[in-house]
C-alpha positions in Angstrom: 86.7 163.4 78.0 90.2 162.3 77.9 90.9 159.5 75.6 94.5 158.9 76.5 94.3 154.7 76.2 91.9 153.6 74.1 93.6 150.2 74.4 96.0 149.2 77.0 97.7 145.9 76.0 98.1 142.9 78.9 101.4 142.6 79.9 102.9 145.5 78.7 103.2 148.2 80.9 106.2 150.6 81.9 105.7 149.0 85.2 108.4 146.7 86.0 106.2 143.3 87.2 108.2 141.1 89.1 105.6 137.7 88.1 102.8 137.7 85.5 100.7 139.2 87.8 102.6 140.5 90.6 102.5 140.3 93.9 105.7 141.9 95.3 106.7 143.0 99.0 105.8 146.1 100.9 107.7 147.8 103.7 105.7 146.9 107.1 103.0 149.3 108.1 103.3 148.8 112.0 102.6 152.8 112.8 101.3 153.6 109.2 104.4 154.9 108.1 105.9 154.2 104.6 109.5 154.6 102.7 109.0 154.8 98.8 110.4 151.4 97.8 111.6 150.3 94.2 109.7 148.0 92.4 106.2 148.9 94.7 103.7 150.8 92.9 101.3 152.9 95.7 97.4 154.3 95.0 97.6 157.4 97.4 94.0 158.8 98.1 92.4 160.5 100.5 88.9 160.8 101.9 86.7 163.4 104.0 85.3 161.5 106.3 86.9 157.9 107.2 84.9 155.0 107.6 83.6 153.7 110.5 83.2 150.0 109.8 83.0 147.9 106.2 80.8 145.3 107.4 78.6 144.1 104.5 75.9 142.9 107.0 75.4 146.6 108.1 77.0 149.4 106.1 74.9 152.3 105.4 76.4 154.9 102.7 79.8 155.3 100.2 81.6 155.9 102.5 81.4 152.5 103.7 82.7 151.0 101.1 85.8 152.5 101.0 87.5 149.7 102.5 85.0 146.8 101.8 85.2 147.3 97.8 89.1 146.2 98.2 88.8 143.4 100.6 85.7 141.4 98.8 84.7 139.8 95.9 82.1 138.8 93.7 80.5 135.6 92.5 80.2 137.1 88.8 81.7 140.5 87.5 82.4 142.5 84.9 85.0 142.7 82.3 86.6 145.0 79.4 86.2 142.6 76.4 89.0 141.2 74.6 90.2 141.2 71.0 91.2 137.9 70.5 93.5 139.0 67.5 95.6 141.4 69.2 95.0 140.0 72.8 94.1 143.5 74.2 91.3 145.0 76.0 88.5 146.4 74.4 87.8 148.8 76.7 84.7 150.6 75.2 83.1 147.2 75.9 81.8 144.9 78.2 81.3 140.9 79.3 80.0 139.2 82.3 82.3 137.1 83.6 82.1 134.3 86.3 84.6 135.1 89.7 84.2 133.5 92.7 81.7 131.6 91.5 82.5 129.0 88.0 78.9 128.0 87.1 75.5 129.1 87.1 72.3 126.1 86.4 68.8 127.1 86.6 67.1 124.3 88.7 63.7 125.4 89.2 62.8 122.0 87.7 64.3 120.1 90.8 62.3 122.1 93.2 58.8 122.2 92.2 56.1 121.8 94.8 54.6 123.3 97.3 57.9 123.5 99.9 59.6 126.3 97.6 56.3 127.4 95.7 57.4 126.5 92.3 55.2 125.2 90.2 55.8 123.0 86.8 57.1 124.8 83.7 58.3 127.5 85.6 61.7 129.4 85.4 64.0 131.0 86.5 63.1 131.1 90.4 65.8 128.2 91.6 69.2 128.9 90.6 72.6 126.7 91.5 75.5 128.4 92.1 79.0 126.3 92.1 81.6 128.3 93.5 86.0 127.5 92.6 87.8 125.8 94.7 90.8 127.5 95.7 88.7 130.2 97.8 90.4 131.4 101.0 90.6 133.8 103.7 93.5 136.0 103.9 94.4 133.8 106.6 94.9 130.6 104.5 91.0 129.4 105.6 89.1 128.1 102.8 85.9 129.4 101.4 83.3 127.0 101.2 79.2 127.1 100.2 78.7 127.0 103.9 80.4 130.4 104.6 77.8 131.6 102.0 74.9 129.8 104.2 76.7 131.2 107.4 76.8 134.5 106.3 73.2 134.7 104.9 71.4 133.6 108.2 73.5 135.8 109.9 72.2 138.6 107.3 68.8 137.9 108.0 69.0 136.9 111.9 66.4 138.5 113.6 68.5 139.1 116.9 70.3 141.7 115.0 68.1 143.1 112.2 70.6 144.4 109.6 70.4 147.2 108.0 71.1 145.3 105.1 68.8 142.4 105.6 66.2 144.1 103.4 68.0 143.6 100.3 67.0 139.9 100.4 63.7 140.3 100.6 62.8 143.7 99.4 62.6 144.2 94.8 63.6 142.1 92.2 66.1 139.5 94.6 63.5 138.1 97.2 64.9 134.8 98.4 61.9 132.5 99.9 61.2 132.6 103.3 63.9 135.4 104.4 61.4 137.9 105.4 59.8 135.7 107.3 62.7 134.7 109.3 63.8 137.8 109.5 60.4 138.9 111.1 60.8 135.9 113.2 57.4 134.3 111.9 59.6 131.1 111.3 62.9 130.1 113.1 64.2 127.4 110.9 66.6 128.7 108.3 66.6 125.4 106.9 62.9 126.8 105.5 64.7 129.9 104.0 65.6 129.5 100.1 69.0 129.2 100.8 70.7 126.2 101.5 74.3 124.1 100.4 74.3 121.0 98.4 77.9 120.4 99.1 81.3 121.8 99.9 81.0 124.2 96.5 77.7 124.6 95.2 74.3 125.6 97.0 71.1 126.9 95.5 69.3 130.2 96.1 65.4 130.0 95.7 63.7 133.5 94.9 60.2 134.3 95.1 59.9 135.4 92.1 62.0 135.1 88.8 65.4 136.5 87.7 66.7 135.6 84.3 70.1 135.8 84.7 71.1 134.0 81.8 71.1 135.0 78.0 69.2 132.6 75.3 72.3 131.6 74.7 73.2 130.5 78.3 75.8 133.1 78.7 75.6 135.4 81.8 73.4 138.3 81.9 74.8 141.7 83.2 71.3 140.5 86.2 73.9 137.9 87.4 76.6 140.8 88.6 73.5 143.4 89.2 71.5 140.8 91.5 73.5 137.9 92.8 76.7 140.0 93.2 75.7 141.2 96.9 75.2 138.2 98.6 77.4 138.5 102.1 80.3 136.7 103.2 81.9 136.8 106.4 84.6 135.4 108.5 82.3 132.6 110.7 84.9 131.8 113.6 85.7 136.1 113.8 82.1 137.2 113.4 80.8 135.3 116.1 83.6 136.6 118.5 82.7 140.1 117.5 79.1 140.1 118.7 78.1 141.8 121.1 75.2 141.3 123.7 72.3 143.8 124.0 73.1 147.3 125.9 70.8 148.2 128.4 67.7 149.5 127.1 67.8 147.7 123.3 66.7 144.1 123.0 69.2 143.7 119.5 72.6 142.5 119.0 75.6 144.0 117.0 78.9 143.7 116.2 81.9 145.3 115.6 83.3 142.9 112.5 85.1 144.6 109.9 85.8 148.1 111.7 89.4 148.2 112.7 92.2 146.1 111.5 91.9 143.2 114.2 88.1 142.7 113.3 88.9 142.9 109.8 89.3 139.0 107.0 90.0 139.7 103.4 89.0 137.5 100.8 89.4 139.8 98.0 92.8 141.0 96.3 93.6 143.2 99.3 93.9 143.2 103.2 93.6 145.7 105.5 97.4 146.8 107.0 97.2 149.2 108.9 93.9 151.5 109.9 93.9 154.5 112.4 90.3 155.7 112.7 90.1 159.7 111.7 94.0 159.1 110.1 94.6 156.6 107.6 93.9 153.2 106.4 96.6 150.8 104.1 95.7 147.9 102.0 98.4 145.7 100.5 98.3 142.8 98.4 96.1 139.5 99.8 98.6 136.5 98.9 95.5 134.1 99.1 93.0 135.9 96.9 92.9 133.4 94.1 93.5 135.7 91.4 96.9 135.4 91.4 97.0 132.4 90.4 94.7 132.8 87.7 95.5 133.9 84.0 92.6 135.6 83.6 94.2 138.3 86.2 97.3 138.5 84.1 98.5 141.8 83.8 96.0 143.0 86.3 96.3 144.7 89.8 99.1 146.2 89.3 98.5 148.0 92.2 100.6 147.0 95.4 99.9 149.4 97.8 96.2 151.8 98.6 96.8 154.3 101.1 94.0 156.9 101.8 94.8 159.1 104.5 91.9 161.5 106.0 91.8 165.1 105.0 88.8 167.4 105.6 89.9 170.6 103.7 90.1 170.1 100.0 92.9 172.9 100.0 95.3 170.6 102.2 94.0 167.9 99.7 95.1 170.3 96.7 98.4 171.3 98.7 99.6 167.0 99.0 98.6 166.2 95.4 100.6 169.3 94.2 103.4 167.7 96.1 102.7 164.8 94.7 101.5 162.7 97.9 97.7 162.0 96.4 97.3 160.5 93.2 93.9 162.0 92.7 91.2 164.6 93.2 88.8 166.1 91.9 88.5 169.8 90.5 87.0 171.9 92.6 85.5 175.2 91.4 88.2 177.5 93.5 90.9 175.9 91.1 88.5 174.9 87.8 88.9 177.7 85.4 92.8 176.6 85.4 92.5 173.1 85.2 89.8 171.9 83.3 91.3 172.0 80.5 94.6 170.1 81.8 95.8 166.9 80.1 95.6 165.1 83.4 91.6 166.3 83.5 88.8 163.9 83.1 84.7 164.3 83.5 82.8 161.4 85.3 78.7 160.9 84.7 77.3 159.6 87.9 74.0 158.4 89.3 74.1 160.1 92.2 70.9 163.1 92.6 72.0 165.8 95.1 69.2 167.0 96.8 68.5 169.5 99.7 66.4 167.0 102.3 64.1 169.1 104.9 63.3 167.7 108.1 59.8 165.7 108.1 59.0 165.7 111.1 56.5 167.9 112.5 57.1 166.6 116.4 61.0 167.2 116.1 60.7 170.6 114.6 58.1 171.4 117.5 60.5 170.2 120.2 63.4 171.9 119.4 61.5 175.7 119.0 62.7 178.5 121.0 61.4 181.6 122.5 60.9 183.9 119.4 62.2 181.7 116.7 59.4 179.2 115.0 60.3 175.8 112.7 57.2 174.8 112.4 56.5 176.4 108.9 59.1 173.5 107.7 55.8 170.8 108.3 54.0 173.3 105.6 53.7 171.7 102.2 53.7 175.4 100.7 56.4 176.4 102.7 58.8 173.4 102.0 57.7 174.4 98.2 58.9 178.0 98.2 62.3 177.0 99.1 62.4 174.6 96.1 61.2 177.0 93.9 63.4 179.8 96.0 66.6 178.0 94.7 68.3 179.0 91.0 69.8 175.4 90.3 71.7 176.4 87.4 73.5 179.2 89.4 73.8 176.8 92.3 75.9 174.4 90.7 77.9 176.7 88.6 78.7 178.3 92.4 79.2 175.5 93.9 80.5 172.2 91.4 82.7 172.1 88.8 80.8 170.4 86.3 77.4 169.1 88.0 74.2 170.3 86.4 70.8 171.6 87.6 68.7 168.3 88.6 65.0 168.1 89.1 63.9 164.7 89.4 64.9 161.4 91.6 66.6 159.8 88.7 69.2 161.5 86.2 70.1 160.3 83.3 72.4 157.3 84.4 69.2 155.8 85.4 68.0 152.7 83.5 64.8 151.1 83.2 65.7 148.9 79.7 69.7 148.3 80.3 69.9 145.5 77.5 68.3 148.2 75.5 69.9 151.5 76.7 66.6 152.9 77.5 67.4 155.7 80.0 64.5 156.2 82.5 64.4 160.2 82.3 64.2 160.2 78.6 60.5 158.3 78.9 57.8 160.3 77.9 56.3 159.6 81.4 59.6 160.9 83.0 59.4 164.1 81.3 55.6 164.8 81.7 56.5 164.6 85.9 59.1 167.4 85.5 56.6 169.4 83.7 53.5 168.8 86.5 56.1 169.3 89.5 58.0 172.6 88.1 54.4 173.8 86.3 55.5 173.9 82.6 52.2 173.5 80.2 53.1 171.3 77.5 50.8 172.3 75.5 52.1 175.9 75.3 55.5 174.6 73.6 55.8 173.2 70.3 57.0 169.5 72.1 57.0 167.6 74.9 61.0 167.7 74.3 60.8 171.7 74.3 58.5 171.6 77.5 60.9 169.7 79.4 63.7 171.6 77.9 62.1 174.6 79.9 61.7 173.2 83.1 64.5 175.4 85.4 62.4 174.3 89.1 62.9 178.7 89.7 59.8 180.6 89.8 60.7 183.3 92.7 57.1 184.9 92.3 55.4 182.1 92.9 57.7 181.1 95.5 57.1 184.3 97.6 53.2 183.6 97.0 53.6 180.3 98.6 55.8 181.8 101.7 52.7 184.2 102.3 50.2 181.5 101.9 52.3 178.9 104.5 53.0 181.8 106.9 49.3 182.7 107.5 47.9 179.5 107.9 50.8 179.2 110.8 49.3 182.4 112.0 46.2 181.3 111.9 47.0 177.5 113.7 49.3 179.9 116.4 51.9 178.6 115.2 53.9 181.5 114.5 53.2 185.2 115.9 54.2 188.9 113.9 57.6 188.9 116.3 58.8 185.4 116.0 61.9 184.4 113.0 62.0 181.4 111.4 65.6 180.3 112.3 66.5 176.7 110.5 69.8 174.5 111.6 71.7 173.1 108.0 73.7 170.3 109.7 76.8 169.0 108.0 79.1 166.0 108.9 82.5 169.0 108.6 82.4 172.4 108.7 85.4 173.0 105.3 85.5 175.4 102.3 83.2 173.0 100.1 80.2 172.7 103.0 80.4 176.1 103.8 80.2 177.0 100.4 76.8 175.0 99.8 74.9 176.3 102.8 76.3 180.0 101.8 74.6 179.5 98.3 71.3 178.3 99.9 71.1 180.8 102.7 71.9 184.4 99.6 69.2 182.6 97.3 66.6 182.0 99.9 66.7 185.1 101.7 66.8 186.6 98.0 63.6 184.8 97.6 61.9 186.2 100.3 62.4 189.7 100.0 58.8 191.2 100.1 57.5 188.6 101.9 56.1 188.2 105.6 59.3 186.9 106.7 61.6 189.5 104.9 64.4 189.9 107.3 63.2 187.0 110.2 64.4 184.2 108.1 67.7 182.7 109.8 69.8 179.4 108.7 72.2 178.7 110.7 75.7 176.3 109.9 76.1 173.2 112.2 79.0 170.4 111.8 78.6 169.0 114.7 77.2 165.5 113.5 80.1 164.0 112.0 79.8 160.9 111.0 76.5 160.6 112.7 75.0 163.5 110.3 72.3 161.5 108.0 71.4 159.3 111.0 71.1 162.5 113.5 68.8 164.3 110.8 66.5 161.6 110.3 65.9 161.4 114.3 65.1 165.5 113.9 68.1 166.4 115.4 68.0 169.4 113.1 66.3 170.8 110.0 68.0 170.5 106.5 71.0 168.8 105.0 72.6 167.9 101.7 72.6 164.9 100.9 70.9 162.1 98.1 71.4 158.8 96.8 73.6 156.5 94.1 73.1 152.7 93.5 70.3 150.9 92.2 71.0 152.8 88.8 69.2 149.7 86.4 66.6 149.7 88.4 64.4 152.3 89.5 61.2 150.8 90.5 63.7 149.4 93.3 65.5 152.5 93.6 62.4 154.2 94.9 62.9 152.5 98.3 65.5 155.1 99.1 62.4 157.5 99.6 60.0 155.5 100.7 61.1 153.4 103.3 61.7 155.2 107.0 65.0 152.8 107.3 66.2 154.6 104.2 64.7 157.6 103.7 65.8 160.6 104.9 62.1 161.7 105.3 61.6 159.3 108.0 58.7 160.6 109.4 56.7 160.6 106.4 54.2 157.7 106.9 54.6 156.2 103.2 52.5 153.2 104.3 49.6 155.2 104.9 50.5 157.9 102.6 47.6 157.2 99.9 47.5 156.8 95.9 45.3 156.0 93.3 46.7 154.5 89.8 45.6 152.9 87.3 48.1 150.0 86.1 48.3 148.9 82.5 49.0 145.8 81.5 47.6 143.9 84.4 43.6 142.7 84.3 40.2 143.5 86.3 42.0 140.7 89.3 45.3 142.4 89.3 46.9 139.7 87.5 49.9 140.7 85.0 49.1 140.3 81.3 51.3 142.8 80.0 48.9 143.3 77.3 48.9 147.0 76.6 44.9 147.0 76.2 44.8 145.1 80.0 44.1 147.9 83.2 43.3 148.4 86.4 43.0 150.5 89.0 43.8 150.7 92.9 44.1 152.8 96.1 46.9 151.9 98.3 49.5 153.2 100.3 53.0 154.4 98.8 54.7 151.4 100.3 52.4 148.5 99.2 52.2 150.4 95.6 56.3 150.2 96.3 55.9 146.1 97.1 53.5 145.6 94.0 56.0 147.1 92.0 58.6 144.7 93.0 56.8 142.0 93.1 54.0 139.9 91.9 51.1 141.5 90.7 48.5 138.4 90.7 50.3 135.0 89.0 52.5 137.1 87.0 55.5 140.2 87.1 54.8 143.4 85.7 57.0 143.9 82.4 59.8 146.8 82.6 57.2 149.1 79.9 54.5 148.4 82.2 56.3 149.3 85.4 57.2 152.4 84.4 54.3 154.8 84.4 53.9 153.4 87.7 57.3 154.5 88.9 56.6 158.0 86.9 53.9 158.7 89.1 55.4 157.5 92.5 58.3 159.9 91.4 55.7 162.0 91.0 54.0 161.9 94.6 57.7 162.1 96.0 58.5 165.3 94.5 55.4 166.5 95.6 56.1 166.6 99.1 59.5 168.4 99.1 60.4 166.6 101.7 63.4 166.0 99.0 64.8 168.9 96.8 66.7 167.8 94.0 69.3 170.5 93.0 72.0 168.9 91.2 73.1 165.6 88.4 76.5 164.9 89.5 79.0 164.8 87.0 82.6 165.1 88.7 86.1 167.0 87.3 88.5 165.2 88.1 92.9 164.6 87.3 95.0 162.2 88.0 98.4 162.5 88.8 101.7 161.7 86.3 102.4 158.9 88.3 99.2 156.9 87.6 96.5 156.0 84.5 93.2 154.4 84.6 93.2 151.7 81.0 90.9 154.5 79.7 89.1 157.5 80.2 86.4 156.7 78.1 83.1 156.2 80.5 82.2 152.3 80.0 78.7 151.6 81.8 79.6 148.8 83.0 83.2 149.1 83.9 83.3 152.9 84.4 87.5 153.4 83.8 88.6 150.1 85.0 89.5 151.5 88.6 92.3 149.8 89.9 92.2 146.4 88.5 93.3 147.7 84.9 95.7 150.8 86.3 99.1 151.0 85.2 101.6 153.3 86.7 104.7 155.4 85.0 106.5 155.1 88.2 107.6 152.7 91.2 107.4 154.4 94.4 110.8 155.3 94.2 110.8 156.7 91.0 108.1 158.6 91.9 109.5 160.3 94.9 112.5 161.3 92.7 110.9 162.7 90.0 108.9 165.2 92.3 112.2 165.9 93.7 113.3 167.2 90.4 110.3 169.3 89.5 110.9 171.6 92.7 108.9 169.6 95.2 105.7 171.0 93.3 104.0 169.4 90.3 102.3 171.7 87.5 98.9 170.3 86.2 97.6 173.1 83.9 
């Protein structure tokens, strides 16, 4: 990677700041139009798709968050470190930082008894959070602990039940009472555990503990990881945004934060201007309160985002050539000449593509022609031909520009020990499930390094074995007659060079795979982009058969991160019943009652279903918590029991190619964990608008980047 700041000094920048931290005046965006100004420094992006609302109450994917990371805030955060000597960032470290929020008090002390369920002695399970006191709206409203309470029992309200609710009560952050008043066995939010003491501070009572402090009562990165998401919305415009039942639902919504006139700021931007399917601005929020903060100084240099939407990466390609888009990634039509460019960097990333095929059964039934069968897809054996059908490594050199062949749920971003730096997939128990699912005998290689080093998911021999098998027991159920095809829809939100690309690589290598098979030349897949936006929710309906897709977040913790295949409001296998799906496990570190010892010579062993396995694992087990070392053979063999469905596919580890344009710089290019390349809080820019436009001027119109 690209080390071209290893250090970027505050307050020193060829950008021309007109204060010590800058807030300077943009041209109106009435119609979305723009005229490069002097002394205004613009973040030109695009996206693919563009958002259809940033509520944090509801939003389902990424794409999301487009807006809502620019226009909210966080209680605690994380920060480059600082040399004290030379007063610059450090930015191959990290601190965690209080925000929003100025102090953080365990008082589990104050709340023992049998209201809150803390008993004496213990820790950790009551915290106090005080927040500053120069919070505001971008409308001038100020920010109090209420809004916090406000926005919480909104969260949770039954009348509307959030997509996001479940991240209150579901892993490690389970505030008390909120699953019961989200389930509406209780009405009085008062009895939830979370409540204000005054105008700034109010407590947050969890069901079980979270240390987010250090020994040394310094914040733990677990105070950004688990008390960073808690909602905040705009009371007086949320409630005049809701909106009564429909005919034929019995549950509220709202349409808060998805156009500009729905839209409150509270973070260091506001939304300008937004044209749904065009283009979105965001220009500085005069009433965040980091301007007035020295710890900003030097920071947000950034006046101006405008992402404008573009569904063909080679228009995309065309405007950063012209110097309109200040970013993109390399795509493998253009990567043999520019990965090597000085404006070239290479991004790790959580994110597990996978192939998802349709679950269920019913849908696939329904939606069967005269001739053609989908059935087979409900087939266990036929579901794992295709996996082993696919050549991973030749998939992602086709089709990425740096990605590599992925096999498992978790890649190697993944973190079960974060303090530590203990990657989940480098576990022994990791490992061993790669080995089991892809068939690779350890004990025939020297290691269980070397074994795992050998796993490549493509056995076409056994594949075709497995298409045979699946095909006669359809026979056999008349399912499937000697005349009928097997013709499959692979749905797509837009139909462009980079989707196209992906289904064209699936469709050679499976109808490779099953040459010389029983459905050798009646195997069809077909392209559909009709879905749009609506593509993940429309597959997991059974509105057709298979889709790309997978899953980032939740990357320090992936006993929580499970819930992304287990749960039907998640999962894109939502006709998998996971609650009744059975397994049988033997937990260490727990004794004969269930009860958490962590004592390595402690076991003991249950049946249950995938989903109450999923709630023991983030939760209690007995009195006690399971131990991270003790939780993970548990989440090896649930990882295990996922992949042995194929219900999920995974094909590729995303790492992304990407270059920045001449105008712009990220602090560093160094991957940092925690702070990744500072985004745009620590960019700095080489030219103002203006200057910008003139320089592209005198290179022809068209910028070189190789």
């Amino acid at each position: 990677m690209k080390n071209r700041h290893k250090k970027l000094a505050v307050g020193i920048s060829v950008v021309a700041l007109l204060s010590s931290i800058g807030i300077t005046g943009c041209k109106k965006n009435t119609n979305g139009n723009y005229q490069p100004t002097a002394g205004v420094y613009s973040y030109n992006t695009y996206t693919a798709v563009s958002p259809s609302n940033w509520n944090a109450l509801t939003y389902r994917d990424n794409n999301d968050r487009q807006i809502m990371t620019y226009i909210t805030g966080s209680l605690f955060e994380y920060d480059f470190a600082k040399d004290d000597d030379d007063d610059e960032w450090e930015t191959d470290e990290h601190i965690v930082s209080y925000a929003m929020a100025t102090d953080l008090k365990d008082v589990s002390g104050e709340y023992v008894g049998e209201d809150w369920g803390i008993k004496e002695n213990e820790k950790a399970k009551a915290w106090k959070i005080t927040l500053r006191q120069d919070l505001k709206w971008e409308d001038g409203t100020p920010i109090k602990a209420t809004d916090y309470v406000y926005s919480m029992r909104e969260q949770l309200n039954p009348d509307f039940k959030n997509f996001r609710a479940d991240s209150f009560y579901k892993g490690a952050l389970v505030i008390k009472g909120a699953k019961d008043y989200f389930d509406r066995k209780q009405t009085d939010f008062a009895k939830v555990g979370f409540f204000a003491l005054d105008d700034y501070s109010f407590v947050v009572i969890l069901e079980q503990p979270l240390q987010l402090l250090k020994a040394d009562g310094t914040l733990s990165y677990k105070a950004v990881y688990n008390f960073t998401a808690f909602p905040l919305v705009k009371r007086d415009l949320y409630e005049s945004c809701k909106q009564a039942p429909i005919t034929g639902s019995a549950l509220w919504t709202t349409n808060y934060n998805s156009s500009k006139a729905t839209t409150s700021s509270y973070g260091p931007y506001k939304l300008s201007y937004f044209q749904s399917g065009k283009l979105y601005v965001l220009e500085k929020n005069e009433n965040w309160y980091g301007w007035k903060d020295e710890r900003y100084k030097g920071q947000y240099r950034t006046d101006r985002i405008s992402c404008e939407t573009v569904a063909e990466y080679n228009t995309a390609w065309m405007k950063f050539q012209k110097g309109e888009l200040d970013g993109i990634g390399i795509d493998v039509s253009i990567a043999s000449d520019y990965k090597g460019s000085d404006q070239a960097y290479f991004t790790p990333d959580d994110f597990v593509g996978s192939i998802q095929l349709q679950s269920s059964k019913e849908s696939l039934k329904k939606r069967e022609t005269a001739g053609y069968d989908k059935e087979i897809l409900a087939q266990t054996e036929f579901r794992k031909a295709l996996s082993l059908g696919l050549d991973r490594t030749a998939y992602n050199v086709a089709c990425t520009t740096s990605s590599r062949a992925g096999f498992g749920l978790f890649n190697s971003m993944h973190y079960y020990d974060v303090e530590n730096g203990k990657v989940y997939r480098d576990s022994e128990q990791a490992k061993r499930v790669l080995c089991e699912i892809y068939g690779v005998n350890v004990e025939d290689y020297g290691s269980l390094d070397s074994a795992v080093n050998a796993v490549t998911g493509y056995d076409p021999t056994l594949a075709k074995s497995l298409v045979d098998s699946a095909y006669q027991k359809a026979k056999a159920a008349g399912e499937i007659s000697d005349n009928d095809k097997v013709r499959l829809t692979y749905g797509a939100a837009v139909d462009n060079e980079i989707t196209r690309r992906y289904f064209e690589n699936l469709n050679a290598q499976w109808q490779t795979m099953l040459k010389g098979t029983a459905l050798e030349g009646r195997f069809e897949l077909v392209f559909d982009a009709s879905f749009g936006g609506e593509w993940a929710n429309s597959f997991r309906a059974g509105a057709y058969d298979i889709c790309q897709a997978g899953w980032r977040g939740a990357a320090w913790d992936p006993g929580y991160f499970l819930l992304a295949y287990l749960d039907p409001a998640y999962a894109y296998s939502a006709s998998w019943d996971t609650k009744n799906h059975s397994l049988t496990f033997t937990v260490n570190g727990v004794n004969a009652q269930g009860t958490a010892t962590n004592n390595s010579t402690d076991s003991y062993q249950a049946t249950m279903g995938l989903m109450d396995w999923y709630d023991a694992l983030n939760g209690k087990w007995g009195t006690g918590t399971l131990d991270e070392n003790f939780r993970l053979p548990l989440i090896a063999r649930m990882e295990k029991e996922i992949l042995a469905q194929y219900y999920t596919v995974p094909i590729s580890n995303n790492y992304s190619a990407s270059l920045t344009s001449y105008k712009f710089d990220y602090a560093t290019y160094d991957y940092n964990r925690f702070m990744e390349y500072g985004g745009l809080r620590y960019a700095s820019y080489n030219y103002d608008d203006l200057e910008w436009k003139k320089f592209v001027q005198r290179q022809g119109g068209t910028l070189n980047y190789k």
